[in-house]
FIZA-378704 format. One record per residue: residue in one letter; x, y negated, z negated of N, C-alpha, C in turn. Coordinates in steps of 0.2 Angstrom, whole numbers, padded with zeros to 4 digits. Atoms other than C-alpha are relative to their C-alpha. Example, Ala and Ser with C-alpha at 12.3 -4.5 7.8 and 13.67 -1.06 7.14 Angstrom:
! residues 2
doro	n.X	n.Y	n.Z	ca.X	ca.Y	ca.Z	c.X	c.Y	c.Z
a	0004	0006	0000	0062	0022	-0039	0004	-0006	0000 $
s	-0004	0006	0001	0068	0005	-0036	-0004	-0005	-0003 $
END
This chain:
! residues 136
doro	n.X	n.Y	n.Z	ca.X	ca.Y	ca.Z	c.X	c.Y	c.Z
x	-0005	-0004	-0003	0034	-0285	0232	0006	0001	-0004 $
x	-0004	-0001	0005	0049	-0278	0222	0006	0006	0006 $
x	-0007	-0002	-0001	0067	-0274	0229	0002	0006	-0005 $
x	-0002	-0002	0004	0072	-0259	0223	0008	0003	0000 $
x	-0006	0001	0002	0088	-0256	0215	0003	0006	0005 $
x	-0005	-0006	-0004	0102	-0249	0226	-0004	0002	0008 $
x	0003	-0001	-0008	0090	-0249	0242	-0003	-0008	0003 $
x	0002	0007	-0002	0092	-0266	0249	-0005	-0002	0005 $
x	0003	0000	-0006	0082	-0260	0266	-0006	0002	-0003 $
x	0004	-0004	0003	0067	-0254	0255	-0004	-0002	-0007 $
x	0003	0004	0007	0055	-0264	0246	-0009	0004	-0002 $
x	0006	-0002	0005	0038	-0259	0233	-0004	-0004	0002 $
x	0005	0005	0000	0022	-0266	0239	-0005	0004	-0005 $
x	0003	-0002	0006	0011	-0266	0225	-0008	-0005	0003 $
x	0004	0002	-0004	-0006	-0269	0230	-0007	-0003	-0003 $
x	0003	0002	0006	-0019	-0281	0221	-0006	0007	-0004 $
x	0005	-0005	0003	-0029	-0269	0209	-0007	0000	0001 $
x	0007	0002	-0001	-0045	-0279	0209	-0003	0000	0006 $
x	0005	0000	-0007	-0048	-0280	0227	0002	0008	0001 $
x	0000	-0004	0000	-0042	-0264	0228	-0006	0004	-0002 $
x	0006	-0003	0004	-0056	-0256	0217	-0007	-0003	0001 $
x	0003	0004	-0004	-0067	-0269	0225	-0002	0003	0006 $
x	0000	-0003	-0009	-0065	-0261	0243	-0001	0008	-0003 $
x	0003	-0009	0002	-0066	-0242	0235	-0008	-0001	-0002 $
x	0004	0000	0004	-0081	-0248	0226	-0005	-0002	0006 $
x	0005	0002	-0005	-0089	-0255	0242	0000	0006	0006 $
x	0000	-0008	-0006	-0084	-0238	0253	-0005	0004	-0006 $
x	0004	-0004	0005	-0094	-0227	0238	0001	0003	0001 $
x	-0004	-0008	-0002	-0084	-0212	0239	-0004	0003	-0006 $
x	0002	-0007	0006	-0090	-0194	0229	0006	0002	-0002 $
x	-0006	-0002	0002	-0073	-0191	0228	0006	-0004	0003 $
x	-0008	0002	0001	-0055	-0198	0225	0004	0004	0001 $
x	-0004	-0004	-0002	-0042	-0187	0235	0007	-0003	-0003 $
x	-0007	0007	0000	-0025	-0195	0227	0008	0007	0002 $
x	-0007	-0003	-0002	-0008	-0187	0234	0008	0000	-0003 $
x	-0010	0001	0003	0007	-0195	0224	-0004	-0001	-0007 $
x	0000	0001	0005	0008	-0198	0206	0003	-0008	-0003 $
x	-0003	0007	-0001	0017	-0216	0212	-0005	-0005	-0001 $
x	0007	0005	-0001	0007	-0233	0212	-0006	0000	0001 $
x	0006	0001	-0005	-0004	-0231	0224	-0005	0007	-0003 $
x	0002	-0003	0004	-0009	-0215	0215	-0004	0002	-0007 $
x	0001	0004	0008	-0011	-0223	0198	-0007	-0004	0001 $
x	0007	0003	-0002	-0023	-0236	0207	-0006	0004	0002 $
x	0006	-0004	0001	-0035	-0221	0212	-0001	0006	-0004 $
x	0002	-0005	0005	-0034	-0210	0196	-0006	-0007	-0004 $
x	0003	0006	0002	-0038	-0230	0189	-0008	-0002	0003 $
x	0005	-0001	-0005	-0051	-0231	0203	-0007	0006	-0002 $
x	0005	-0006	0002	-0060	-0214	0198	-0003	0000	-0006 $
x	0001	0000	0007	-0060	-0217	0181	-0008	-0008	0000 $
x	0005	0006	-0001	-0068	-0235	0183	-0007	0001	0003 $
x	0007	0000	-0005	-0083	-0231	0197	-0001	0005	-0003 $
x	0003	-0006	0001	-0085	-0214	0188	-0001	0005	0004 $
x	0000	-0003	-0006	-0081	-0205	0204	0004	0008	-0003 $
x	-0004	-0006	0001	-0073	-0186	0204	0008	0000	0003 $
x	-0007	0002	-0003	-0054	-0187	0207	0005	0007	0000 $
x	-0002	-0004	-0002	-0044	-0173	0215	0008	-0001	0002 $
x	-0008	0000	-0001	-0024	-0172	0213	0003	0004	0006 $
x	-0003	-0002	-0002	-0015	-0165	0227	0008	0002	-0001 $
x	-0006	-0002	0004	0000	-0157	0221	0005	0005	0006 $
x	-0003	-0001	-0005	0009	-0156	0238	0007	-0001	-0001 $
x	-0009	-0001	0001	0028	-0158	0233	0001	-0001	-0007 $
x	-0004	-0002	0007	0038	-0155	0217	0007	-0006	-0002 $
x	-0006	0006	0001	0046	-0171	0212	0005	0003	-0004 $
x	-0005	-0004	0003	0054	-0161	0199	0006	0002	0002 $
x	-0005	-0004	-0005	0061	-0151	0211	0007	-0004	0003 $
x	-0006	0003	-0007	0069	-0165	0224	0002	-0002	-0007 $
x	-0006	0006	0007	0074	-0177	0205	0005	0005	-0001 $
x	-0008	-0001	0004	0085	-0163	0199	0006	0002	0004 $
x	-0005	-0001	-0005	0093	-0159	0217	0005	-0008	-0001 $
x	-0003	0004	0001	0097	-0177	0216	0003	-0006	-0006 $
x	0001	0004	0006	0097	-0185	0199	0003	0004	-0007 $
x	0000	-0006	0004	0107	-0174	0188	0003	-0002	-0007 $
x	0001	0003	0006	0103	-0182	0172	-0006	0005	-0002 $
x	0006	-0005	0002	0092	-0168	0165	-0004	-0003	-0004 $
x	0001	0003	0003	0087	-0181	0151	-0006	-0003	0006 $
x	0003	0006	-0005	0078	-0191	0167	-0004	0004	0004 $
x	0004	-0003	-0005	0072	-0177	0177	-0006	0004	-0006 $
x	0004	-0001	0007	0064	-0172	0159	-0007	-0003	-0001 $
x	0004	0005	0000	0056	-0188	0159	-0006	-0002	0005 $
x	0004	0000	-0003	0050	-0189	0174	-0007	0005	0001 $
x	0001	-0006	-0004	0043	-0170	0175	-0007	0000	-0006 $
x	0003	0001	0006	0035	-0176	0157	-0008	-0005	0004 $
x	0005	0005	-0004	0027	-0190	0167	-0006	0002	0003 $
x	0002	-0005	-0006	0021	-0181	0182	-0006	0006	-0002 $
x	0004	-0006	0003	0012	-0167	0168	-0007	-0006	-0001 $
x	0004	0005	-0001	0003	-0181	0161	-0005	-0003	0004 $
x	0002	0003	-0007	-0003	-0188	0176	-0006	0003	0004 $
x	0005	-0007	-0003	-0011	-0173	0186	-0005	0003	-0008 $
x	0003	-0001	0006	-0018	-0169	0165	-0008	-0005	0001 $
x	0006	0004	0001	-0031	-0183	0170	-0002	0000	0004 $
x	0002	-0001	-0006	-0036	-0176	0187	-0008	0007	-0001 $
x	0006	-0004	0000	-0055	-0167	0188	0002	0008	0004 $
x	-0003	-0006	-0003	-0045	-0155	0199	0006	-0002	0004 $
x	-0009	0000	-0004	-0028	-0152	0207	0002	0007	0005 $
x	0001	-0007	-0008	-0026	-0142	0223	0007	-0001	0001 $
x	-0005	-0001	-0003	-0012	-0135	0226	0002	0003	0006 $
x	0000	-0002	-0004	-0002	-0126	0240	-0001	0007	0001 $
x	-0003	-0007	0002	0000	-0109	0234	-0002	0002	-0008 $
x	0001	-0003	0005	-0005	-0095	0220	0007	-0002	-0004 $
x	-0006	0001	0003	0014	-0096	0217	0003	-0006	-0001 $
x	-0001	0009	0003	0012	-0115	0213	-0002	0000	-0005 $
x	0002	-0002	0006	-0001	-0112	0202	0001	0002	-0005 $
x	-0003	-0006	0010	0008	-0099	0189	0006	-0005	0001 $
x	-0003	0003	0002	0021	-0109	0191	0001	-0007	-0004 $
x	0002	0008	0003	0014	-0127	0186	-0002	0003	-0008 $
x	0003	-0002	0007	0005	-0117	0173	0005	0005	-0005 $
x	-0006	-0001	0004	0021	-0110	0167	0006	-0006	-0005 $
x	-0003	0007	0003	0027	-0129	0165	-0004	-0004	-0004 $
x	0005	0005	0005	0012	-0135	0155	-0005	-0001	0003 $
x	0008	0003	-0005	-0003	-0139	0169	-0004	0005	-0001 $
x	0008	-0002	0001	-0020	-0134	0167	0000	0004	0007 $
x	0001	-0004	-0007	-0022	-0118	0178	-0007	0002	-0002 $
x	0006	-0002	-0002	-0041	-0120	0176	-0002	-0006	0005 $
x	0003	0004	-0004	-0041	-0135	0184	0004	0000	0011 $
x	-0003	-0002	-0005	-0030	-0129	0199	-0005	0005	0007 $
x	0004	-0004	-0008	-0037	-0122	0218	0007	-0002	0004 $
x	-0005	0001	-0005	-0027	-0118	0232	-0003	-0003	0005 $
x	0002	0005	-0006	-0029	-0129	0247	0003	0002	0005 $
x	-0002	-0002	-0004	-0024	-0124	0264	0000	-0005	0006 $
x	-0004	0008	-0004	-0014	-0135	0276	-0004	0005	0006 $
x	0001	-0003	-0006	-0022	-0129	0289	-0007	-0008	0004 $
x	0006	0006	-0005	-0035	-0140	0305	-0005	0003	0001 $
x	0007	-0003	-0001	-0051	-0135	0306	-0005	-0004	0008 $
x	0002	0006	-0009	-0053	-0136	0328	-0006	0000	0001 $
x	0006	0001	-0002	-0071	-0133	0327	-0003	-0011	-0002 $
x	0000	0007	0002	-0070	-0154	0317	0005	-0005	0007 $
x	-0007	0007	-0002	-0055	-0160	0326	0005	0004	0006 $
x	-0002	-0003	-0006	-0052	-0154	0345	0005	-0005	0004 $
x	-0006	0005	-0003	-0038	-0160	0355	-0004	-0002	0007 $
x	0003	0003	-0006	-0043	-0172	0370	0005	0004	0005 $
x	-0002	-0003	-0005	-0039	-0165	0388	0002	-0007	0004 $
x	-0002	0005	0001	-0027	-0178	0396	-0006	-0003	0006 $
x	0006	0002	-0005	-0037	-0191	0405	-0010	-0002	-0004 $
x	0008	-0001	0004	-0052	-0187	0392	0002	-0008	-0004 $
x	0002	0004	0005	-0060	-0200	0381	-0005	0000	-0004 $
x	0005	-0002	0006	-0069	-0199	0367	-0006	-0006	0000 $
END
């Protein structure tokens, strides 16, 4: 666990690799959905790579975007954005939100063959709301 700087109320859990990849490798997924480019995102690009599994980027927010609202070191939001390219580069696919994500990433350097749109949407014929009183 790791304090980070300037965020007293706000600690880094880091989570052992080995059992981690251990517990993935005992569930036997077909695919590896990963959502951040953070830690825990790293462990299942690491994960996918290791078991030989297919691994799937979601490219649901734009660090970019929020780093250079708050972080206006262009050198650092560079850095990071260089990171982030990288990253998603090692992904079997990357689903994004939008066509207008897609030209756009692939105007910043991402693979726009490895890109599909994904839709946030609930699919009620899976996943029906209970009526109050009900039990599943």
């Amino acid at each position: 666990m790791f304090q980070l700087p300037g965020h007293d109320d706000y600690s880094l859990k880091v989570p052992s690799v080995l059992k981690s990849i251990e517990l993935i490798y005992q569930y036997n997924p077909d695919e590896i959905f990963i959502s951040t480019p953070g830690p825990l995102g790293l462990l299942g690009l690491l994960a996918s790579y290791i078991l030989n599994v297919k691994n799937i980027g979601m490219f649901n927010a734009d660090f970019r975007l929020q780093a250079s609202e708050v972080i206006k070191d262009e050198a650092i939001v560079n850095l990071l954005e260089n990171y982030i390219r990288s990253f998603y580069s090692y992904m079997n696919e990357i689903r994004v939100p939008s066509k207008e994500t897609m030209l756009s990433l692939e105007n910043r350097g991402y693979d726009l063959t490895k890109m599909k749109v994904f839709r946030e949407e609930i699919d009620s014929d899976l996943f029906l709301p209970l009526k109050a009183g009900e039990i599943f």
